[in-house]
Steps between C-alpha positions, in 0.01 A plus 500: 500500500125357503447085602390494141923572357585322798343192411588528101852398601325112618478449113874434446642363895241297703557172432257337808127621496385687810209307679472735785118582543378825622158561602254529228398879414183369342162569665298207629209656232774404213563200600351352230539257204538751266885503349425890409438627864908424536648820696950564530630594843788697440705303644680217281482223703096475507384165359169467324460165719164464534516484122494099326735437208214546283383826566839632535587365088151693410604777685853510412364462130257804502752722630788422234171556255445830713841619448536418134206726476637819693863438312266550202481851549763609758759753489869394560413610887204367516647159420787519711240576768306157355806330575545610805138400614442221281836322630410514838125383436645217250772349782264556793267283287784212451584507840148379565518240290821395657266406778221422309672224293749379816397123479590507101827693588622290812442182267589630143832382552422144517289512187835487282412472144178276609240771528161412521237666284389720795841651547539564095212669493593740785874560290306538194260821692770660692719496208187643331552777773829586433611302838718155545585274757876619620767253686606681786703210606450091456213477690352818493264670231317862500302693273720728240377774277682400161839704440371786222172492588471876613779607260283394217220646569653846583746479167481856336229594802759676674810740556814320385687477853178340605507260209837401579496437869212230428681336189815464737240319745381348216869378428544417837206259527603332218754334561365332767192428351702367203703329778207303619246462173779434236792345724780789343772516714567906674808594344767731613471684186115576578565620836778700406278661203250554765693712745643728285202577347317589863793697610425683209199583546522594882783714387341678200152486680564637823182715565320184373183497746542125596907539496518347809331218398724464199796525753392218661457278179872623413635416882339111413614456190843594576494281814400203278764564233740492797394237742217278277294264644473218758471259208747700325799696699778731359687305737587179745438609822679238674813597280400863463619429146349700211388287195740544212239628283383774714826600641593523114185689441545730811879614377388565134179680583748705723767554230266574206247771675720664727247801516177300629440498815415145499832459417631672792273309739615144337858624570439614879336185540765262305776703737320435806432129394890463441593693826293304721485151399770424759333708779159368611330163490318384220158606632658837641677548149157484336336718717766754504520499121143518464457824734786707368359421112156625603702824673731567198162461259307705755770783492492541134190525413396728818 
């Protein structure tokens, strides 16, 4: 499997944005001002740094122009390989402005609702480019390419596994970004929805080039359904009492899809939760419960 596939799987699980610089592949005779002399290291983690945030929007801007152009008169191939290529050079390019715009990001969190002109204007061009300024956590704010943004442009563009792997990332994204732009609450029933629908498509896809990447987008989901978040648990750690409405939702997801085998891996892991609740500490409870759910969900989707 090339870096390229490799990488394709950042789209749906990193959540912090790598700024680990490597040493510039460019030429000291291309070192120049012009946004076009650009060049991609293979590797993922490069950083157009040298780049300022205004270069990087024109740049960023020609090459969505440049691949609306090429999807013009691709083949279903030849746009998957688009995507594959045109991903990489469109996140590489955000990552940059992740450092570009660091000032506006490590203060956008004070701004509130009281935004100055400056700052609307920058919302108003990156949401222009398809990009929006994502909470990470209260005080932290990155650079997001907008959830559908490649699934839109690639509707009908290529095979129909393909199609479906980026609307489920599509899906996926959503509901955060929904989360964060609209204030709707993450619902059981959304999360639920969402893991059956990956498992199956790892199941029914399984020669899928970029399966392993949709394993991984499964393995998270299903964590999430099971555990949630810091600001919202499945459970009380202290207690190491499930919530009535997920232990509810745990025992009929069990009951009424007895062939899934999400529902398999929500029973091994209510079992285990009810087994060892006595047996370890609250923090060793946790942990324990947390590695033996990522072994049961690694087991059957191997």
């Amino acid at each position: 499997m090339t870096k390229n596939y490799i990488y394709i799987g950042l789209f749906l699980t990193s959540v912090l944005v790598s700024c680990r610089k490597e040493n510039s592949v460019l030429p000291n005779s291309e070192a120049t001002d012009t946004i076009t002399e650009i060049q991609y290291t293979s590797d993922p983690d490069y950083v157009l740094s040298n780049k300022n945030a205004q270069e990087l929007i024109v740049h960023l801007e020609d090459e969505q122009n440049d691949l609306k152009r090429k999807l013009k008169k691709a083949n279903k191939k030849e746009a998957e390989a688009l995507y594959v290529d045109y991903y990489k050079r469109f996140t590489t390019i955000v990552d940059s402005l992740n450092l570009a715009e660091i000032n506006t990001l490590n203060t956008y969190h004070q701004m509130g609702t009281a935004k100055h002109d400056t700052i609307l204007r920058k919302q108003n061009t990156y949401d222009k480019l398809g990009l929006y300024f994502r909470k990470v956590d209260s005080t932290t704010y990155d650079f997001k390419i907008k959830p559908g943004f490649f699934y839109n442009l690639f509707h009908n563009k290529i095979s129909k596994e393909f199609e479906e792997y980026l609307r489920l990332g599509y899906v996926e994204h959503k509901l955060f970004y929904d989360q964060q732009t609209k204030n709707e609450k993450i619902t059981l029933e959304s999360q639920r929805n969402l893991i059956i629908n990956w498992e199956k498509f790892i199941t029914q896809h399984k020669d899928f080039k970029f399966i392993d990447s949709a394993k991984r987008s499964y393995s998270d989901n299903m964590m999430l359904y099971l555990f949630g978040t810091p600001a919202k648990p499945t459970f009380e750690i202290s207690s190491k009492k499930l919530y009535v409405e997920n232990e509810q939702e745990y025992i009929s997801f069990v009951k009424q899809n007895p062939n899934l085998i999400s529902a398999e891996i929500t029973k091994s892991f209510l079992k285990h939760f009810y087994v060892n609740d006595k047996n370890f500490t609250s923090e060793k409870f946790y942990v324990d419960l947390k590695e033996f759910t990522k072994k049961e969900i690694s087991e059957h989707i191997k």
